[in-house]
C-alpha positions as CSV (number, residue, x, y, z in Angstrom):
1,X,79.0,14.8,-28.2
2,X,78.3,18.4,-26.9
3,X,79.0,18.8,-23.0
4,X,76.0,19.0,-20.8
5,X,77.0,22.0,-19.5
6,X,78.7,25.0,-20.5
7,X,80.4,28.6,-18.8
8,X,79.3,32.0,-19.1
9,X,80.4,35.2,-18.2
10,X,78.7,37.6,-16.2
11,X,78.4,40.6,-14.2
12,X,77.3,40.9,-10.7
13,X,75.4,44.0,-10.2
14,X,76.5,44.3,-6.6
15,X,80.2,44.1,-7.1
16,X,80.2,45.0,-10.7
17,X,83.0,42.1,-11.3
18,X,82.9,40.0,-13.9
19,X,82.5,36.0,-13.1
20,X,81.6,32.7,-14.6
21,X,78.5,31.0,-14.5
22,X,77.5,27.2,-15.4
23,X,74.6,26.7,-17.7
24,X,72.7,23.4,-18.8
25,X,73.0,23.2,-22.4
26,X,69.4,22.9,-24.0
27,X,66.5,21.7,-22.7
28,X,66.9,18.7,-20.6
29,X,64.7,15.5,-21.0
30,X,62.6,15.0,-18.1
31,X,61.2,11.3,-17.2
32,X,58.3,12.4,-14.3
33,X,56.8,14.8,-12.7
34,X,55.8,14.9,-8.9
35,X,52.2,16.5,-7.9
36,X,54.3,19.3,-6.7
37,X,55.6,20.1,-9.9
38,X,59.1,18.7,-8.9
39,X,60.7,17.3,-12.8
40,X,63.0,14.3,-12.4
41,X,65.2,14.6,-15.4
42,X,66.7,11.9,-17.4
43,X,70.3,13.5,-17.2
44,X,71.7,16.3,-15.8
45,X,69.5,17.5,-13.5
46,X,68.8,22.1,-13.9
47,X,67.8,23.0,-10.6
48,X,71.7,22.4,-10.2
49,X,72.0,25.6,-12.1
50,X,69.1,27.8,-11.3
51,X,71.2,30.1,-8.9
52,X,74.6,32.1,-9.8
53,X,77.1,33.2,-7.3
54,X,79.2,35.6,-8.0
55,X,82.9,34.3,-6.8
56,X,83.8,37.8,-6.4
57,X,81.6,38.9,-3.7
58,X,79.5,36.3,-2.4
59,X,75.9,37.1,-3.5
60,X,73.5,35.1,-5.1
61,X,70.5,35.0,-6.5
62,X,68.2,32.9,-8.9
63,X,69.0,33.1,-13.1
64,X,65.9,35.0,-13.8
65,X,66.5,37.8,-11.7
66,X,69.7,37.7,-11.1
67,X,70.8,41.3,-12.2
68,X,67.5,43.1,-11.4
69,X,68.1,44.9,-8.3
70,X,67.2,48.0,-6.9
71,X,69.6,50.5,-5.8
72,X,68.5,50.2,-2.3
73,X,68.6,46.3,-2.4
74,X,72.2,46.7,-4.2
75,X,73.2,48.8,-1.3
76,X,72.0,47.1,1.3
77,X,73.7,44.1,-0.4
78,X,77.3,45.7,-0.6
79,X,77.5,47.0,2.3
80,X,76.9,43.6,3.9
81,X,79.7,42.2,2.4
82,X,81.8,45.1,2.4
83,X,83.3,43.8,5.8
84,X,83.2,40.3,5.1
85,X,86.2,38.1,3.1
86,X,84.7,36.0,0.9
87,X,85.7,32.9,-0.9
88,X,83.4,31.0,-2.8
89,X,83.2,29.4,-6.5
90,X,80.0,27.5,-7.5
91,X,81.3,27.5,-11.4
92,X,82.1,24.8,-13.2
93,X,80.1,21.2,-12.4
94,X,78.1,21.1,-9.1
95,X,77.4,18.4,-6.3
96,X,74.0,18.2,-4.7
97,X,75.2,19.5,-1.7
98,X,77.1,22.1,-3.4
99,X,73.5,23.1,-5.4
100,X,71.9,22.8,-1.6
101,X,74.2,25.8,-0.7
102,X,74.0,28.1,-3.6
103,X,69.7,27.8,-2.8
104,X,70.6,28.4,0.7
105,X,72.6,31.6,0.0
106,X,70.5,32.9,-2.3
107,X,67.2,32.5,0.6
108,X,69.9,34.8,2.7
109,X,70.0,37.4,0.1
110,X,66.4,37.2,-1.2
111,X,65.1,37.6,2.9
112,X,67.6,40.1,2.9
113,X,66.4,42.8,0.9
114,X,62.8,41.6,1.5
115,X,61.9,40.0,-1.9
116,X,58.2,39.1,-2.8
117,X,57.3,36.4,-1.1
118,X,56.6,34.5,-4.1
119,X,60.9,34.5,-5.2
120,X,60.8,33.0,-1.0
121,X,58.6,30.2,-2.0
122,X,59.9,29.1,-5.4
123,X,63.5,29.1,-3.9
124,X,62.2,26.9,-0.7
125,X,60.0,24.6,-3.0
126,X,63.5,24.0,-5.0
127,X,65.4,23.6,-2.4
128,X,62.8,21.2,-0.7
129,X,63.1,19.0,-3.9
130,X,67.0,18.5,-3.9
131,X,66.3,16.9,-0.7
132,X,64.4,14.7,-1.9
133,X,66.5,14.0,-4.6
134,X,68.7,12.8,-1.8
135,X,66.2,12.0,0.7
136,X,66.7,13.7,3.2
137,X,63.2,13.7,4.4
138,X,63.3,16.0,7.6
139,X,64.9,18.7,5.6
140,X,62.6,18.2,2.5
141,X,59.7,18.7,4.8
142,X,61.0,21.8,6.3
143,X,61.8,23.3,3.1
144,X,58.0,22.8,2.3
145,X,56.9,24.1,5.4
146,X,58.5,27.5,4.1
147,X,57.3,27.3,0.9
148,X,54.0,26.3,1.8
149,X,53.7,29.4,3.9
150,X,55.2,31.7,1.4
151,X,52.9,31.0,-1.3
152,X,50.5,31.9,0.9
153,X,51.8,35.1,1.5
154,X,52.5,35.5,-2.0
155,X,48.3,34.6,-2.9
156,X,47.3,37.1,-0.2
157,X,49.8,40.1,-1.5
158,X,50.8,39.9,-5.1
159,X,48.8,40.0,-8.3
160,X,48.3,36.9,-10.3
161,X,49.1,35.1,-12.0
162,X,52.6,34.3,-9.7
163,X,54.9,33.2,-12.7
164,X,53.2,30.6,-14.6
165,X,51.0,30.3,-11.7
166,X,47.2,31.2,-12.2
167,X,45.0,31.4,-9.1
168,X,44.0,27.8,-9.1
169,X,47.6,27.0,-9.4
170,X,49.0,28.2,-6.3
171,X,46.1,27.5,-4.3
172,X,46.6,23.7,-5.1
173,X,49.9,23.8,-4.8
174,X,49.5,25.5,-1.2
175,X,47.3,22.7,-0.4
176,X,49.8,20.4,-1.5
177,X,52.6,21.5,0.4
178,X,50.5,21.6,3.1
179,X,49.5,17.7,2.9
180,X,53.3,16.7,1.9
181,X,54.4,18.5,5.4
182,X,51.6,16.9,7.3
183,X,49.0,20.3,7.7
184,X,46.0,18.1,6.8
185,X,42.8,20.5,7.5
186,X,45.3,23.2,5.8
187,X,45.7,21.4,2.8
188,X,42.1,19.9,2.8
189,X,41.2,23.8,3.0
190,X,43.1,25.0,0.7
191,X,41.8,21.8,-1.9
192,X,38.8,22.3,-1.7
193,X,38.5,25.9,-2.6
194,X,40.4,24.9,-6.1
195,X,38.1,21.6,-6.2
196,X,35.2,23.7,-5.5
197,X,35.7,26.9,-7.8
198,X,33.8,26.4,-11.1
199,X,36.8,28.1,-12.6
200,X,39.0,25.5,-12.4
201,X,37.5,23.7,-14.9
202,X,39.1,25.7,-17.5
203,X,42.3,24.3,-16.2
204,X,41.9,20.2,-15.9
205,X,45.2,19.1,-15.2
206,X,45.0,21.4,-11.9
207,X,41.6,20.1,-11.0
208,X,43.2,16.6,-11.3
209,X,45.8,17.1,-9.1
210,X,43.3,18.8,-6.7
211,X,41.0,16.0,-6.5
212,X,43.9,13.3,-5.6
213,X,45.6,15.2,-3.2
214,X,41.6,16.0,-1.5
215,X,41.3,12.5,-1.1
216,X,44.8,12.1,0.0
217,X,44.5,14.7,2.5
218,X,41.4,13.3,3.8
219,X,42.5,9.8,4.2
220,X,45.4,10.8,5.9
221,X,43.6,12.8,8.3
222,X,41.0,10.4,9.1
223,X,43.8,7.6,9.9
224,X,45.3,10.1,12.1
225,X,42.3,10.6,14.1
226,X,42.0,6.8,13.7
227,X,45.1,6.6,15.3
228,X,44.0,9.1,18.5
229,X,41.2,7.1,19.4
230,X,42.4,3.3,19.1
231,X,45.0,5.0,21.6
232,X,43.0,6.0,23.9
């Protein structure tokens, strides 16, 4: 039986060194999904995988965009390390906390060189779901937090649709973030537009998902206020 995972060579466009980089063979078998499009995965798990480091010089990034920089950002990039030893190898199998650090470094880099917002969130919302893999529940939500508020950033400033992401998309999953971090009236904002928009229609799933986490959202809220008053 294959390995589940296999090396690479690559080049890092900073240092221009040659490295090796660990790749999930195939497409992995995934046994749920979460409402914020987390995947739990039967096996191996990617998200281990999504980011390369390059052992020579230090900087990462995720797969997909991993080599496209722009001279400036290159620059900016190298002469960072320039005065800095570094010593790290993320090749070969990862731990969970070892996959926590390569998302961590690559947040350094991407705020770095001031990436779209939309690279911010997708790197925080990953990040947020290997601590859940490991609950670690105050460092999921804070992950979230970030997300939440870089996808919003990203609606506000970049043309759609973000990734895979069609309007309707990111504007549930903002809300959703919002009610996994416990922003209530920003989530039930947020819901309501997608719930709201006669567009969504074309896209059911989405308008699914909307409609749970509204009533979610609102529930929660209304306990909390519950909450205030039976205090008083």
């Amino acid at each position: 039986m294959a390995e589940p995972t296999y090396s690479v060579e690559k080049k890092c466009p900073v240092c221009e060194q040659t490295f090796s980089v660990t790749r999930t063979r195939g497409r992995q078998v995934m046994d749920k999904q979460d409402s914020d499009f987390c995947a739990h995965f039967k096996d191996i798990n990617p998200y281990y995988y999504t980011i390369w480091v390059c052992s020579n010089c230090g900087y990462a990034a995720a797969d997909s965009y991993f080599e496209d920089l722009f001279v400036a950002a290159k620059d900016k990039i190298a002469k960072f390390l320039s005065t800095r030893k570094v010593n790290v190898n993320y090749s070969g199998e990862r731990t969970r906390d070892q996959a926590i650090a390569t998302y961590k470094l690559a947040i350094f880099f991407a705020d770095m060189i001031a990436a779209p917002a939309s690279r911010l969130a997708e790197l925080y919302l990953r990040l947020a779901w290997l601590y859940r893999e490991g609950e670690n529940q105050e460092e999921e939500k804070t992950a979230l937090l970030k997300a939440c508020e870089y996808y919003e950033q990203a609606l506000m400033r970049e043309r759609l649709p973000i990734g895979s992401l069609s309007e309707a998309a990111v504007s549930y999953l903002i809300g959703e973030l919002a009610r996994r971090s416990g922003q209530n009236e920003k989530a039930l904002l947020y819901l309501s537009k997608v719930v709201g928009n006669p567009a969504t229609k074309l896209e059911p799933r989405v308008l699914s998902l909307a409609r749970d986490a509204w009533h979610e959202a609102r529930d929660a809220r209304d306990q909390a206020a519950a909450a205030v008053t039976d205090g008083d």
